[in-house]
C-alpha positions as CSV (number, residue, x, y, z in Angstrom):
1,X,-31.4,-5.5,-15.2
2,X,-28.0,-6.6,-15.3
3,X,-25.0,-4.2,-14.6
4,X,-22.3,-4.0,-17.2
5,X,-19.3,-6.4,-16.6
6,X,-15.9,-4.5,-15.8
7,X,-13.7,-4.9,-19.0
8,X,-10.0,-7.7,-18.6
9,X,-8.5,-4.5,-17.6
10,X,-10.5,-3.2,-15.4
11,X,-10.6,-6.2,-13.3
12,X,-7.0,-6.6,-13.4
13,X,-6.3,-3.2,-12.4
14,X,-9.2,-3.8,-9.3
15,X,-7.2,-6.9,-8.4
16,X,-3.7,-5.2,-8.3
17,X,-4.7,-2.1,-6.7
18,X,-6.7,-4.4,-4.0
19,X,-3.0,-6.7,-3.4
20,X,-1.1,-3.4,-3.9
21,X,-2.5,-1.7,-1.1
22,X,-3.3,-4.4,1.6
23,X,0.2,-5.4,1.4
24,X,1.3,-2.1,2.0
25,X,-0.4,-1.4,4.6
26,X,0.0,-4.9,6.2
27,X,3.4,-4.9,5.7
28,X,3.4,-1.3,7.1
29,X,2.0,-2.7,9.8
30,X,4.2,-5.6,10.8
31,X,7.9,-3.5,10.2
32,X,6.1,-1.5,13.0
33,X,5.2,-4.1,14.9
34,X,8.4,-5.7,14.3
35,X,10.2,-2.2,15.7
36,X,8.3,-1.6,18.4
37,X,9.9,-4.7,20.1
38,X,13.9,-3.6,18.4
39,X,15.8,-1.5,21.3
40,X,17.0,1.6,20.1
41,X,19.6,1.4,17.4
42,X,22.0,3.9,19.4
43,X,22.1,1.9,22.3
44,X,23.2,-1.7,21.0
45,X,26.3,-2.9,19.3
46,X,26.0,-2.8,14.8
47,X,26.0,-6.5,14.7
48,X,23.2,-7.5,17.8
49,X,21.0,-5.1,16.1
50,X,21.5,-6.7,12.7
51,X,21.2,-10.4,14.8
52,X,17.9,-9.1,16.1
53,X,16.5,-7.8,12.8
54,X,16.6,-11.2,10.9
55,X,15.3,-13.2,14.3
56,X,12.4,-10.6,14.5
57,X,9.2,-12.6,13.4
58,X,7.7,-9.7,12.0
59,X,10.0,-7.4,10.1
60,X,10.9,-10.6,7.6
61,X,6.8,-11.0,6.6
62,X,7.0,-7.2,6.4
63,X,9.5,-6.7,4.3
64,X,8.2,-9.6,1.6
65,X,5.0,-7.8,2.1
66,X,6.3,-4.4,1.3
67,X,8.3,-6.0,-1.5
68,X,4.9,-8.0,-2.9
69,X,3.5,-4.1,-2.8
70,X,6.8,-2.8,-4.8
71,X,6.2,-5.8,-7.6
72,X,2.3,-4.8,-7.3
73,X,2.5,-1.1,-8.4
74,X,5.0,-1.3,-11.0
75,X,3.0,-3.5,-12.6
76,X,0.0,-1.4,-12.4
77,X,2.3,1.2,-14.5
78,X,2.7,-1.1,-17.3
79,X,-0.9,0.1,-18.5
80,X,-2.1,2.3,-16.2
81,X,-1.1,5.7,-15.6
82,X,1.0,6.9,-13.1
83,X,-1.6,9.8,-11.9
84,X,-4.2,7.2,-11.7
85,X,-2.0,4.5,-9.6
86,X,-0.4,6.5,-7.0
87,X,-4.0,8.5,-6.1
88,X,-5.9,4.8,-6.0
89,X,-3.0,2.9,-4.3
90,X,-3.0,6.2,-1.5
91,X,-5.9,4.1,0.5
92,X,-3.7,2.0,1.5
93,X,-3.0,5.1,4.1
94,X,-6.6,4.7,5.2
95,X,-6.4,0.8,6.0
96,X,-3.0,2.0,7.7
97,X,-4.7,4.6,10.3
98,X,-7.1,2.2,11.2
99,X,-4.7,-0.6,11.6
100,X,-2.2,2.2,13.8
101,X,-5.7,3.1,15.8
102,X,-6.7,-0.1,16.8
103,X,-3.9,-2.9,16.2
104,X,-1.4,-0.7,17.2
105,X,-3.4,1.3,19.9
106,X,-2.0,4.9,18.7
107,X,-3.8,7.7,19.8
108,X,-5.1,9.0,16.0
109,X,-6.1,12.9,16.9
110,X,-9.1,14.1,14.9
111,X,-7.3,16.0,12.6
112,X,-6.0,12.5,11.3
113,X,-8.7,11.4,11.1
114,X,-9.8,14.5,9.0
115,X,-6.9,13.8,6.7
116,X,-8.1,10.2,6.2
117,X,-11.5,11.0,5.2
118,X,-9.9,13.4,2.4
119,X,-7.6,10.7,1.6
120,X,-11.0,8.7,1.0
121,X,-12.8,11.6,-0.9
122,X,-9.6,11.5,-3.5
123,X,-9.1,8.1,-3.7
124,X,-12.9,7.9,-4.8
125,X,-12.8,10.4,-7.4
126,X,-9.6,9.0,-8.6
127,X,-11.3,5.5,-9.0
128,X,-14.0,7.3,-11.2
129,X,-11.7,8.6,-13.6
130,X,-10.3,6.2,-16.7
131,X,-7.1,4.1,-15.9
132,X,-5.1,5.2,-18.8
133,X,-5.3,8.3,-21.2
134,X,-2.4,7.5,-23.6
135,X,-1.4,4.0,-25.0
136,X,1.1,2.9,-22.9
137,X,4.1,0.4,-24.5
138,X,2.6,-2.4,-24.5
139,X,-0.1,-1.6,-26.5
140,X,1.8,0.1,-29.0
141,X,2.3,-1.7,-32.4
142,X,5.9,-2.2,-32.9
């Protein structure tokens, strides 16, 4: 028997939820990685610290990431709703942990962990639910 094929919004909504949250969370990830190699900002003159933030290799890629994220969920709100983006978007926290865990080699204490696996729990019933409940504008006849 076949399964019933996700509707053109459905898939769209899959496909910019999927880029929304991996480039959060991989942009998350290399702003940290990029700052973990910064000295502290107290401790270095303004304009060596700004001179080190554009030659870091990392925070750049991180900050386009983060900005491919930003482009990402607003467009998600052009017809879906807000209470159905942020919840769905929220496991990008989960790929986080698991990225701090083992790419960054943090120390992620079981009640983290605990917080994760509700993350997961929400972001699953969340995904169950109906992207939009009202017409948004740009399916409203003018």
């Amino acid at each position: 028997m076949n399964a019933p094929r996700p509707s053109p919004r459905a898939t769209k909504t899959i496909v910019f939820i999927a880029i929304a949250v991996l480039t959060n969370s991989f942009g998350n990830l290399m702003l940290a990685l990029g700052m973990d190699r910064m000295p502290a900002f107290t401790h270095v003159p303004f304009a060596h610290y700004l001179i080190g933030l554009l030659a870091n290799p990392f925070l750049l890629p991180g900050a386009a990431l983060s900005a491919v994220y930003t482009l990402a969920q607003i467009s998600l709100f052009s017809w879906a709703d807000l209470s159905f983006v942020i919840p769905c978007t929220a496991a990008s926290y989960i790929i986080t942990t698991l990225l701090g865990e083992f790419i960054m080699g943090e120390q992620v204490e079981w009640a983290r962990w605990l917080g994760v696996v509700l993350i997961t729990f929400g972001v699953v019933l969340v995904a169950e639910t109906p992207v939009a409940t009202k017409p948004h504008s740009a399916e409203i006849p003018c």
